[in-house]
C-alpha positions in Angstrom: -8.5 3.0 -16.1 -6.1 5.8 -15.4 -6.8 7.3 -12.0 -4.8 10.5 -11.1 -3.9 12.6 -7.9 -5.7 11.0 -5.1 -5.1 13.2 -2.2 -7.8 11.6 -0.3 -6.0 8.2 0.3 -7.9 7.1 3.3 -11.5 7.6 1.1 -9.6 5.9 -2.2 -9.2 2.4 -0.2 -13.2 3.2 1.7 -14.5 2.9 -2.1 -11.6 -0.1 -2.6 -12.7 -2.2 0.2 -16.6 -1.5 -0.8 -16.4 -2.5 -4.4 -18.2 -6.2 -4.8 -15.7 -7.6 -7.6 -11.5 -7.4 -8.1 -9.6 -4.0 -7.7 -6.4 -4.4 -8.7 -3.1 -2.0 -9.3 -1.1 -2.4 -12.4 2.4 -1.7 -11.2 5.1 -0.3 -13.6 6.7 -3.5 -13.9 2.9 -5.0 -15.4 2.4 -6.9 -12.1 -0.8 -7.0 -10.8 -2.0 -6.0 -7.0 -5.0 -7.4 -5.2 -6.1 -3.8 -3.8 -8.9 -5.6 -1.7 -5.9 -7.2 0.5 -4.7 -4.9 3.5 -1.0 -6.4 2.8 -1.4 -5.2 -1.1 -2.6 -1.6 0.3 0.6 -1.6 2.7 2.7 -2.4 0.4 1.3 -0.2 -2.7 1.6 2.7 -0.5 4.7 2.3 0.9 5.9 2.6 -2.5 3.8 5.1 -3.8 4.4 7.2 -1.1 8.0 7.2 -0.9 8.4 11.3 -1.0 5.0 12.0 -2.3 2.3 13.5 -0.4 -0.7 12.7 -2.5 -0.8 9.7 -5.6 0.0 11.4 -8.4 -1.5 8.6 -11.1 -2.6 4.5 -10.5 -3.5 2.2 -13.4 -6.7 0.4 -11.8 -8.8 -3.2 -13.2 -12.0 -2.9 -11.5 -13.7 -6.2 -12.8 -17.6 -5.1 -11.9 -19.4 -2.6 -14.0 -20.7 -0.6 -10.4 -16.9 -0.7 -9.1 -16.2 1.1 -12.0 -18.9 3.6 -11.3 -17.7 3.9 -7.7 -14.0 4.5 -8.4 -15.5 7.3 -11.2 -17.6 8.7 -8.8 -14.8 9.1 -6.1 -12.7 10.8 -8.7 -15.4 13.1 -9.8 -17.0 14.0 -6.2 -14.6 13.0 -3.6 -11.2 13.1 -3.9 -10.7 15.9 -1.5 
């Protein structure tokens, strides 16, 4: 699933950390990120964020039916 222009980081990783299955960023290069580990987080933000002030578009897996839900809900209701 496509996810674009998260401006509320900080409420993106809440809804990461509370999903119950695998969350995981497809990176450019295909790789695959782990975004329930703080160091995967760190490190996808630091590139994300290089000059941007809000995420402009993430490829996520969610592996759980209700995680899916969650991250739809979020971009629905509460990405501000």
């Amino acid at each position: 699933m496509k996810i674009n222009n998260i401006t509320n980081v900080e409420k993106f990783f809440e809804i990461v950390d509370s999903c119950k299955g695998r969350v995981e960023l497809v990176t450019a290069e295909g790789d695959t990120l782990n975004l329930k580990s703080k160091l995967s987080q760190y490190v996808s933000l630091a590139n994300i964020f290089s000059n941007e002030a809000a995420i402009p578009e993430l490829e996520i897996i969610a592996s759980n039916p209700e995680d899916i839900r969650k991250l739809m809900n979020f971009m629905m209701d509460g990405n501000e």
